[in-house]
C-alpha positions in Angstrom: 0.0 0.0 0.0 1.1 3.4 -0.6 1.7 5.8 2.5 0.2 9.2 2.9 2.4 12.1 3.6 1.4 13.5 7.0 2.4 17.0 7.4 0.6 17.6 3.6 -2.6 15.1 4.7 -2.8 17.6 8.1 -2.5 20.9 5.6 -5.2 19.6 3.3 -7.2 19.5 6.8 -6.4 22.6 8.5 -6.7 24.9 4.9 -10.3 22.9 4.7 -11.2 24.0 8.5 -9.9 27.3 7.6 -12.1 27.8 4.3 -15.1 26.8 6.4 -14.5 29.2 9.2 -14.2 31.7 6.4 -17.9 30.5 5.3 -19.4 31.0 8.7 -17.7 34.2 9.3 -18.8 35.5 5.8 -22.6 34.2 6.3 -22.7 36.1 9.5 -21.2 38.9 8.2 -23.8 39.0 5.2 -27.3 37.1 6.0 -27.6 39.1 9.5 -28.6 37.4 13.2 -32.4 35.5 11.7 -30.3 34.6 8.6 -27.3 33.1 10.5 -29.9 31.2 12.6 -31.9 29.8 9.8 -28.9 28.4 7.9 -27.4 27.1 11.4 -30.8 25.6 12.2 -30.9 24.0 8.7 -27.7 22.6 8.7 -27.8 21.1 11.9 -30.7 19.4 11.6 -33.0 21.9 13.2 -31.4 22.2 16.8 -32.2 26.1 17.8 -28.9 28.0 17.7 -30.4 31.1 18.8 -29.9 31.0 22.4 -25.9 30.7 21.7 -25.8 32.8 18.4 -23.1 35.8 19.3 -23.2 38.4 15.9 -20.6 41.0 18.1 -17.4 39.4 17.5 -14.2 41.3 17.7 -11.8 40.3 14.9 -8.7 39.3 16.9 -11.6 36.7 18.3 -12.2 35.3 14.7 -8.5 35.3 14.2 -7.6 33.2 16.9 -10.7 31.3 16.0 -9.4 30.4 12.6 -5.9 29.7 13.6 -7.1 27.7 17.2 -9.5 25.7 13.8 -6.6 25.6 11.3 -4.5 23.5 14.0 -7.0 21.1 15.5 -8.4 20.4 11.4 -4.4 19.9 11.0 -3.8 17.4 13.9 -6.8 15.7 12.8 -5.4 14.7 9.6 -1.8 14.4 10.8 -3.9 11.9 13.0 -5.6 10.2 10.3 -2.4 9.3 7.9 0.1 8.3 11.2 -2.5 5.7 12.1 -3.6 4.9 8.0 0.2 3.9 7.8 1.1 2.6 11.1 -1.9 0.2 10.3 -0.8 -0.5 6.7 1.6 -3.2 5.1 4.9 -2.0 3.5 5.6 -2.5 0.0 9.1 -4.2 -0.3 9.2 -4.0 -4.1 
């Protein structure tokens, strides 16, 4: 089996966490508070975000947001390939 390179699997991870913390901060930033909480509602299967729904956000919040998401999506897929090839065979070939 072929391995997967783990610092590139974890960037593919973090730079996808990243684009969709970009997403939610542009939604709110757009749609307003009622449209932020329809599309939250929607997408999470109708569980009522409304009570936790915070539209004042200072950006050095979001920034740390994105980067505290950019690491956790990359140890996530660091994660993923270290134990897809720990659990794999070698090729000897």
């Amino acid at each position: 089996m072929n391995r997967i390179n783990v610092k590139k699997l974890g960037f593919a991870f973090g730079a996808t966490g990243a684009l969709l913390y970009i997403g939610c901060v542009l939604v709110m930033a757009t749609v307003g508070r009622e449209g932020t909480i329809k599309f939250f509602n929607s997408l999470l299967h109708g569980l009522d975000v409304s009570a936790v729904i915070r539209m004042e956000i200072p950006f050095w919040e979001a920034l740390i947001g994105i980067v505290e998401t950019f690491i956790l999506a990359w140890l996530v897929g660091a994660c993923i390939a270290a134990i897809y090839n720990a659990t794999t065979e070698r090729r000897t070939t």
